[in-house]
N, CA and C atoms as a LAMMPS dump frame, in Angstrom:
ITEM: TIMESTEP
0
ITEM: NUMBER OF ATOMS
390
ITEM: BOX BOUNDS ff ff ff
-5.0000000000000000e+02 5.0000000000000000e+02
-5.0000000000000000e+02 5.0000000000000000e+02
-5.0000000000000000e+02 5.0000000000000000e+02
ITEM: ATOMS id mol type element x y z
1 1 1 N 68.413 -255.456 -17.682
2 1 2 C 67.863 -255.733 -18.974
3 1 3 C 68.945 -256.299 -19.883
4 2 1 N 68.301 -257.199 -20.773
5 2 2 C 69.51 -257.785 -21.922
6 2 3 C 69.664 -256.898 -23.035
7 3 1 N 71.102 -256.489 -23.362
8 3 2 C 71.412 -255.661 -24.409
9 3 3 C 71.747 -256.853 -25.591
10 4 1 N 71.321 -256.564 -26.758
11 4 2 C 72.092 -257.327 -27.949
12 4 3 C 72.692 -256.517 -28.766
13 5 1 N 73.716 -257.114 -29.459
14 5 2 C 74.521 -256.242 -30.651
15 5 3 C 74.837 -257.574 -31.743
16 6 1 N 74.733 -257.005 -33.519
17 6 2 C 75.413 -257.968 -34.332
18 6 3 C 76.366 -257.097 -34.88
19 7 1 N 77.275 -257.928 -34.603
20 7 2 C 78.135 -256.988 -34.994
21 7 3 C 79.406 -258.325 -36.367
22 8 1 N 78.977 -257.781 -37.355
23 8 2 C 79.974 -258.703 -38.596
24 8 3 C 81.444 -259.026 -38.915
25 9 1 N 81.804 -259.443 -38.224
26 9 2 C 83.838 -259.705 -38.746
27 9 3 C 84.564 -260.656 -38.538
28 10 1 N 85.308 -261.259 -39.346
29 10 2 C 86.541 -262.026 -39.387
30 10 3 C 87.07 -262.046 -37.868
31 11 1 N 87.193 -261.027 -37.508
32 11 2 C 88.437 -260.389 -36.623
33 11 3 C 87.558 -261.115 -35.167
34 12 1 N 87.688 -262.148 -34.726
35 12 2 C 87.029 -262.372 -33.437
36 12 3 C 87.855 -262.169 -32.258
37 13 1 N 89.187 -262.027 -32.559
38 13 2 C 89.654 -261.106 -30.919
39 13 3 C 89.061 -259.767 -30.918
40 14 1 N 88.789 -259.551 -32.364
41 14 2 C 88.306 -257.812 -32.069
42 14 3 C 86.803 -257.616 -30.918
43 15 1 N 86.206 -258.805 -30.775
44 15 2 C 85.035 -258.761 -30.043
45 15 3 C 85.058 -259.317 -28.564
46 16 1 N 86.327 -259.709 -28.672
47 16 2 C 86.623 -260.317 -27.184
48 16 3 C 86.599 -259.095 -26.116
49 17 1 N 86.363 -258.02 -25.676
50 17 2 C 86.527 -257.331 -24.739
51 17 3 C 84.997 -256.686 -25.07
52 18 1 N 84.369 -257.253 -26.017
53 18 2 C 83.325 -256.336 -26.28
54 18 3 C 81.986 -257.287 -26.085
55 19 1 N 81.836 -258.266 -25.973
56 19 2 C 80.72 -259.565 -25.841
57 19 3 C 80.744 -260.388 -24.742
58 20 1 N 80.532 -260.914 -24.28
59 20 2 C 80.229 -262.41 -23.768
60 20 3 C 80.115 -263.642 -24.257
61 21 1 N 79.486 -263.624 -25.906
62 21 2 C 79.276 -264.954 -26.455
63 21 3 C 79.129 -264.254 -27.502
64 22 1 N 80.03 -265.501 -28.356
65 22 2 C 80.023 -265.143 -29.96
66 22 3 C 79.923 -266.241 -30.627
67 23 1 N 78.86 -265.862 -31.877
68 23 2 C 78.466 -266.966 -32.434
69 23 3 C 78.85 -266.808 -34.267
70 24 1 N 79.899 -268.253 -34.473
71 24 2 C 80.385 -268.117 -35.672
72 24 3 C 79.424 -268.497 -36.756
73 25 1 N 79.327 -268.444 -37.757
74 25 2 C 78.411 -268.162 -38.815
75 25 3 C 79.132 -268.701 -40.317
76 26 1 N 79 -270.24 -40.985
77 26 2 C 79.676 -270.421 -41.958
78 26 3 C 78.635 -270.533 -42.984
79 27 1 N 78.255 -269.942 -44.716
80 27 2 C 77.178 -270.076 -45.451
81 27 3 C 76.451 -270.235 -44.622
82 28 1 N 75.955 -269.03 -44.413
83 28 2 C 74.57 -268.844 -43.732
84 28 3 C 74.376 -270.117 -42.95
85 29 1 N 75.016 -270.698 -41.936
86 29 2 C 74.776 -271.533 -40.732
87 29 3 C 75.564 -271.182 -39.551
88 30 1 N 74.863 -270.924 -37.984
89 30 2 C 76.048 -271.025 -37.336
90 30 3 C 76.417 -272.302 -37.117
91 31 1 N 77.901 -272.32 -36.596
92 31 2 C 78.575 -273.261 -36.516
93 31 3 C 79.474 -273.352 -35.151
94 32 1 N 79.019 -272.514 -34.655
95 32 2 C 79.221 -272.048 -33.185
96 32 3 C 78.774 -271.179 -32.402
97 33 1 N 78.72 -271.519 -30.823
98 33 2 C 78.328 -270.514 -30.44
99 33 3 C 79.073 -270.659 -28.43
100 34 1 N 80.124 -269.832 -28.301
101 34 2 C 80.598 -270.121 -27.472
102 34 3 C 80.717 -268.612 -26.628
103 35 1 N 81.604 -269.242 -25.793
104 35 2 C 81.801 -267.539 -24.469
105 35 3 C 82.664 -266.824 -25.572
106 36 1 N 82.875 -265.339 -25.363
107 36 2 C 83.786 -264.657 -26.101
108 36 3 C 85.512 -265.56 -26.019
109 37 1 N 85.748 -266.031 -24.622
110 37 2 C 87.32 -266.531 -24.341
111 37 3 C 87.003 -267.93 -25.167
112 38 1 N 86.758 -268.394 -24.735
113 38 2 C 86.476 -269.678 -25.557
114 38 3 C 86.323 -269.604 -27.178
115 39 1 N 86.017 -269.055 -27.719
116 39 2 C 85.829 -268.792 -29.129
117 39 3 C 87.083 -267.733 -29.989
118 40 1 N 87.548 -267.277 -28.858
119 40 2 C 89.322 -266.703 -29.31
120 40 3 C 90.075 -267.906 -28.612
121 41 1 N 90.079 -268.625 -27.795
122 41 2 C 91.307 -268.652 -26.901
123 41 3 C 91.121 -270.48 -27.677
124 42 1 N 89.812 -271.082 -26.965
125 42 2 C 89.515 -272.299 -27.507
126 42 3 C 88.097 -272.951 -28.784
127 43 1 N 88.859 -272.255 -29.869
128 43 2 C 87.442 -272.65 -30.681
129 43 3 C 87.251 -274.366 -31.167
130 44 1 N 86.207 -274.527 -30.8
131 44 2 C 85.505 -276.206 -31.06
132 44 3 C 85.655 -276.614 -32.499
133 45 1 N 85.009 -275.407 -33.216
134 45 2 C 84.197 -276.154 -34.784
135 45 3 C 85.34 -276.101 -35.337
136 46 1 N 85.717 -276.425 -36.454
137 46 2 C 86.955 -276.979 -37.687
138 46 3 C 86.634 -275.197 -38.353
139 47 1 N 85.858 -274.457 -38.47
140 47 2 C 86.17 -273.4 -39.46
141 47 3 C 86.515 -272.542 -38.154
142 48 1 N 85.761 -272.474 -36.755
143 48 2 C 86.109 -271.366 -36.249
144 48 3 C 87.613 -271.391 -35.705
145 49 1 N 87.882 -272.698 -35.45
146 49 2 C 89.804 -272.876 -35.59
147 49 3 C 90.817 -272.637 -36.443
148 50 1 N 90.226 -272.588 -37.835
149 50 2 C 90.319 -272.258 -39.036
150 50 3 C 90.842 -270.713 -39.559
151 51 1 N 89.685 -270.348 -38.721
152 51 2 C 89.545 -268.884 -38.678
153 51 3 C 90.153 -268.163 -38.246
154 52 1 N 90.12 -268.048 -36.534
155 52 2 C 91.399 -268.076 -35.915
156 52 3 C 92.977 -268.065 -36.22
157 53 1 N 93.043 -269.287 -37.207
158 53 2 C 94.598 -269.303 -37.8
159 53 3 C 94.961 -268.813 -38.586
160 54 1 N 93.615 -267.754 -39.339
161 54 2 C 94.164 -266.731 -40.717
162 54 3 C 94.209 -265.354 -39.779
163 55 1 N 93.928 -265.354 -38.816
164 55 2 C 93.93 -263.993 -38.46
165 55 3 C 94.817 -263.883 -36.953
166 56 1 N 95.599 -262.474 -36.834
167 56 2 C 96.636 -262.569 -35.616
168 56 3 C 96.213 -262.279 -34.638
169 57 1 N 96.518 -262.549 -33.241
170 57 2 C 95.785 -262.616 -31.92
171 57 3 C 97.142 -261.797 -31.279
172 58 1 N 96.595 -260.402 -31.009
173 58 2 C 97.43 -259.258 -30.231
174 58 3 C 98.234 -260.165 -29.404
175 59 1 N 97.798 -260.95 -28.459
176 59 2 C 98.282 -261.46 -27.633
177 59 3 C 99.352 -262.361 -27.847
178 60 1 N 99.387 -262.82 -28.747
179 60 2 C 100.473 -264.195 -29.34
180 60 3 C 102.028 -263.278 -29.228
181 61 1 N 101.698 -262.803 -30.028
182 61 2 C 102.969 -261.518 -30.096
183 61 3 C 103.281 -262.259 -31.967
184 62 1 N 104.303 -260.958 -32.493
185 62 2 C 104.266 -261.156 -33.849
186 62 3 C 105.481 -262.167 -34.173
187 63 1 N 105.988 -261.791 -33.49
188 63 2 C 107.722 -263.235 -33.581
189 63 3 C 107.017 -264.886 -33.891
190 64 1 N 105.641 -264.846 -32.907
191 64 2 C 105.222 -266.259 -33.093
192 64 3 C 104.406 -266.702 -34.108
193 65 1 N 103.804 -265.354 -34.914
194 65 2 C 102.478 -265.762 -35.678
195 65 3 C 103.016 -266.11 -36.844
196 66 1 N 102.235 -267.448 -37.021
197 66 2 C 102.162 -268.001 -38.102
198 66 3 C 100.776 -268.17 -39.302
199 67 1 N 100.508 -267.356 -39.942
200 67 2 C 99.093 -267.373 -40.459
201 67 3 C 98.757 -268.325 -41.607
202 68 1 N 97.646 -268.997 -41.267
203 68 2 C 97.401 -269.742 -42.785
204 68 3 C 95.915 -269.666 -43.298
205 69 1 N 96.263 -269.746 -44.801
206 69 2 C 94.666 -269.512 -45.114
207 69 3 C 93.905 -270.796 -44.985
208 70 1 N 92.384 -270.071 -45.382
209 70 2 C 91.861 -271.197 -44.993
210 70 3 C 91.97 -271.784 -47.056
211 71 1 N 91.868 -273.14 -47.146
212 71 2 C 91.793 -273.684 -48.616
213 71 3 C 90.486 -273.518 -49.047
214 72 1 N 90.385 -273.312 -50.408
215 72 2 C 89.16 -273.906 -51.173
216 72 3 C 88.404 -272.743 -51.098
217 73 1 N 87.349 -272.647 -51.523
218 73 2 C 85.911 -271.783 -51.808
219 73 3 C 84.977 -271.995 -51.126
220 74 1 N 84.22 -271.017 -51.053
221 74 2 C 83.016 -271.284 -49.851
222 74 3 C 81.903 -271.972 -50.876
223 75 1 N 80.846 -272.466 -50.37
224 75 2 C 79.756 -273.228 -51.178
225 75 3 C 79.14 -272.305 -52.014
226 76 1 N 78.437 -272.847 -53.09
227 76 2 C 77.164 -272.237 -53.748
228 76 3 C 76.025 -272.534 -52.917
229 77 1 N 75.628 -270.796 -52.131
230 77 2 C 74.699 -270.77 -51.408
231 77 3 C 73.383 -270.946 -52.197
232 78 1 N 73.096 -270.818 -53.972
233 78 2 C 72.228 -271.072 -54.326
234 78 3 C 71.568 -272.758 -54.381
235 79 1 N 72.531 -273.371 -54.37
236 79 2 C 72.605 -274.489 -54.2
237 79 3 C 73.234 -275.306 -53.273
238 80 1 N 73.528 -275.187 -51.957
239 80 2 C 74.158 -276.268 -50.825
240 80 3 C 74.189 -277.25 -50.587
241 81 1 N 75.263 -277.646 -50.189
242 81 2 C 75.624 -278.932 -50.275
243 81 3 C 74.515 -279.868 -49.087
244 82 1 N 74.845 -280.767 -49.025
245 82 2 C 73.571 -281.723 -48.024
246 82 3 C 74.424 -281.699 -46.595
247 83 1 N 75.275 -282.073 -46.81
248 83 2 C 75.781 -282.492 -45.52
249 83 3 C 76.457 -280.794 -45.002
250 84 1 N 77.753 -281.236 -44.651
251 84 2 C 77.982 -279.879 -43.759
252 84 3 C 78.942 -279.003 -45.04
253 85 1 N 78.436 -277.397 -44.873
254 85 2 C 78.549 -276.279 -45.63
255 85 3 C 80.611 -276.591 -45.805
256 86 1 N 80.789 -276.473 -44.53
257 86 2 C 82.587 -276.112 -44.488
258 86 3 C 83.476 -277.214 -45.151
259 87 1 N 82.948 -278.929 -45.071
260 87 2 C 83.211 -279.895 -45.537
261 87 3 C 84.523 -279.781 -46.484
262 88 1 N 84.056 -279.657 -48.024
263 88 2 C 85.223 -279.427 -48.851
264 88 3 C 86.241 -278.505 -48.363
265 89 1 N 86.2 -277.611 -47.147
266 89 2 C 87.497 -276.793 -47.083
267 89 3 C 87.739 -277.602 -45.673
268 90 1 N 87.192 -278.55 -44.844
269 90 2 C 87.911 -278.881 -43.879
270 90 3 C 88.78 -280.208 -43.762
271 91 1 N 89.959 -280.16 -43.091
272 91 2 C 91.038 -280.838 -43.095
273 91 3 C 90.359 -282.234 -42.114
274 92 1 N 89.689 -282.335 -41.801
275 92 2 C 89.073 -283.567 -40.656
276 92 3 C 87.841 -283.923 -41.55
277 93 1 N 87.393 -283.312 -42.72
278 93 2 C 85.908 -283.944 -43.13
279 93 3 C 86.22 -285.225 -43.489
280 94 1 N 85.137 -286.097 -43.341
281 94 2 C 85.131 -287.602 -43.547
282 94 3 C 83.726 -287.536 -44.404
283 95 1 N 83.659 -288.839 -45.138
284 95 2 C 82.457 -289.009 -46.152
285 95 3 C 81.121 -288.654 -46.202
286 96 1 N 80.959 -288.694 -44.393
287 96 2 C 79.821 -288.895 -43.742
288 96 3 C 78.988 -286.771 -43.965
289 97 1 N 80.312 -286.152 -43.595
290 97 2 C 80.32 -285.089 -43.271
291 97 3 C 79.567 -284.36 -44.788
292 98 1 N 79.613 -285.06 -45.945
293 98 2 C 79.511 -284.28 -47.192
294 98 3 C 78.072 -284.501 -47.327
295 99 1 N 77.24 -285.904 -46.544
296 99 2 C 76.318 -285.971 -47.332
297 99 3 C 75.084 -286.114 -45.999
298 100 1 N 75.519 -286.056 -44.565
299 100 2 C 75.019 -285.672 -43.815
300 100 3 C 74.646 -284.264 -43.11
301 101 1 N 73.165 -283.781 -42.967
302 101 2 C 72.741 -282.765 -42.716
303 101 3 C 73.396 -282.931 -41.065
304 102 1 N 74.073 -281.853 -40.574
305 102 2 C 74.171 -281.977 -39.593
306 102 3 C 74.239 -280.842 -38.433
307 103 1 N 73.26 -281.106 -37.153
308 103 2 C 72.42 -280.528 -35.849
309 103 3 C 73.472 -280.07 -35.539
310 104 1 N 72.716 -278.69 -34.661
311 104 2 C 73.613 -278.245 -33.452
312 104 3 C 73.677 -279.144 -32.348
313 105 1 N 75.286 -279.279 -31.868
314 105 2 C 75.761 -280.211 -30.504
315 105 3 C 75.752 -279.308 -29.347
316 106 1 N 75.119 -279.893 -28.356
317 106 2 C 75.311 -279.197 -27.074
318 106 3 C 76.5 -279.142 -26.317
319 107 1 N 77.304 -279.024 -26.085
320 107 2 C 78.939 -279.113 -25.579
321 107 3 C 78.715 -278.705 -23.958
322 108 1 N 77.469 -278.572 -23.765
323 108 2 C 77.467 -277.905 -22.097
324 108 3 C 77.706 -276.353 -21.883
325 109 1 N 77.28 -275.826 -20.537
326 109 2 C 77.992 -274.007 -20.751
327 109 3 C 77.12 -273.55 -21.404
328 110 1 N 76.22 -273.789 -22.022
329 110 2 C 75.985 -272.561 -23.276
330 110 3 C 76.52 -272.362 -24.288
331 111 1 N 77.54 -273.536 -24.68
332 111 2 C 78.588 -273.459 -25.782
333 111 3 C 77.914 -274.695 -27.057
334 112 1 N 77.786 -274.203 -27.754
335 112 2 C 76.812 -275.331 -29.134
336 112 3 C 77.825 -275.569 -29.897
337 113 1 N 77.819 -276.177 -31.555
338 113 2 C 79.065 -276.808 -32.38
339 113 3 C 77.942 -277.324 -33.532
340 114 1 N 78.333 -277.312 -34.348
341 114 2 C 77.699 -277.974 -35.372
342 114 3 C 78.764 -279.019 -36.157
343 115 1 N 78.94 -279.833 -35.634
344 115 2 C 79.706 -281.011 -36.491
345 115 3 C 79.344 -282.284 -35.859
346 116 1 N 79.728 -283.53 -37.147
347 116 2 C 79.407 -284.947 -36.683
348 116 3 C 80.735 -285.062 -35.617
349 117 1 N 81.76 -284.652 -36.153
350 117 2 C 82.699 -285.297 -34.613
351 117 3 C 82.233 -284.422 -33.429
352 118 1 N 83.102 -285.533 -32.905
353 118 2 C 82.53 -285.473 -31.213
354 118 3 C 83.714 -284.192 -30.605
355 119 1 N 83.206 -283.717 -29.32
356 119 2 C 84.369 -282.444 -29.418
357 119 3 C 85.628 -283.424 -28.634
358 120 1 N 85.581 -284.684 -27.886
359 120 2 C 86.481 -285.201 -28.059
360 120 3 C 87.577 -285.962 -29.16
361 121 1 N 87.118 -286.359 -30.311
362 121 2 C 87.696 -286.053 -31.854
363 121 3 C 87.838 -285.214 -31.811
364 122 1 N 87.843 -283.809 -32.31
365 122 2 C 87.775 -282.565 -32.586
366 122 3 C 89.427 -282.321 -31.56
367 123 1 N 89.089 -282.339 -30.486
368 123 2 C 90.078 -282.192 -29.505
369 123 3 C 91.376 -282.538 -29.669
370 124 1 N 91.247 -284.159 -30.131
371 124 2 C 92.401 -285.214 -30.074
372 124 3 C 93.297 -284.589 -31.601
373 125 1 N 92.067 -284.253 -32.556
374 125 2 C 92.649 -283.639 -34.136
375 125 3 C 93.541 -282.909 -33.917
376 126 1 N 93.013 -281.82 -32.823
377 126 2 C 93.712 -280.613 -32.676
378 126 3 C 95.099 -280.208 -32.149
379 127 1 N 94.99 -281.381 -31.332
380 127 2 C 96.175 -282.086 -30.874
381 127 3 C 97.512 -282.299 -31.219
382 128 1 N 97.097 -283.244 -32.737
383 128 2 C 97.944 -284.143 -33.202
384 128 3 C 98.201 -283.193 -34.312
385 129 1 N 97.402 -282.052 -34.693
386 129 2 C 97.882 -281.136 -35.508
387 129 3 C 98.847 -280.088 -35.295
388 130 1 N 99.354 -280.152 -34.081
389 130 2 C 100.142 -278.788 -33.603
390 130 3 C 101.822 -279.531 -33.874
């Protein structure tokens, strides 16, 4: 039988020994939805990478961690923006991103994404950001 649990937190290594698939959640949208390793180890979307980098991963060890916040304010959920929720706080948004509503991407696996770039953009960003 299938068990479910929601379980609410920042902390997504904290769920890595405890799930299979975790699905990130930005103003009330998800914005991912990947295997538990994949979503600590390799996250797709711009906030759940984001996310990741404000918070420390047992595993890194503490000599290496470098934490950063994420910028900016989250949206007025009374009022949302058109295009994508994370936009003004993400470092890759382009014009398109502010005023386009934008679908969940299938990435294959069982792994979804909600952004106009492609997870090869996304990839190459991630890249050139390290």
């Amino acid at each position: 039988f299938i068990k479910s649990m929601i379980f609410i937190t920042h902390e997504l290594p904290l769920l890595y020994n405890v799930t299979d698939d975790i699905m990130v959640m930005y103003a009330g949208q998800i914005v991912e939805k990947a295997s538990a390793k994949e979503s600590v180890f390799d996250p797709l979307h711009p906030y759940s990478r984001a996310l990741m980098g404000s918070i420390m991963v047992p595993e890194s060890g503490l000599r290496e961690v470098k934490l950063t916040a994420i910028p900016g304010a989250p949206p007025n959920l009374k009022n949302p923006p058109a295009g994508c929720r994370f936009a003004e706080r993400c470092k890759y948004a382009r014009t398109e991103c502010r005023v386009t509503a934008v679908p969940l991407y299938d990435a294959g696996q069982g792994r979804t994404y909600r952004c106009i770039l492609s997870e090869n953009t996304l990839r190459e960003a991630y890249q050139h950001a390290r």
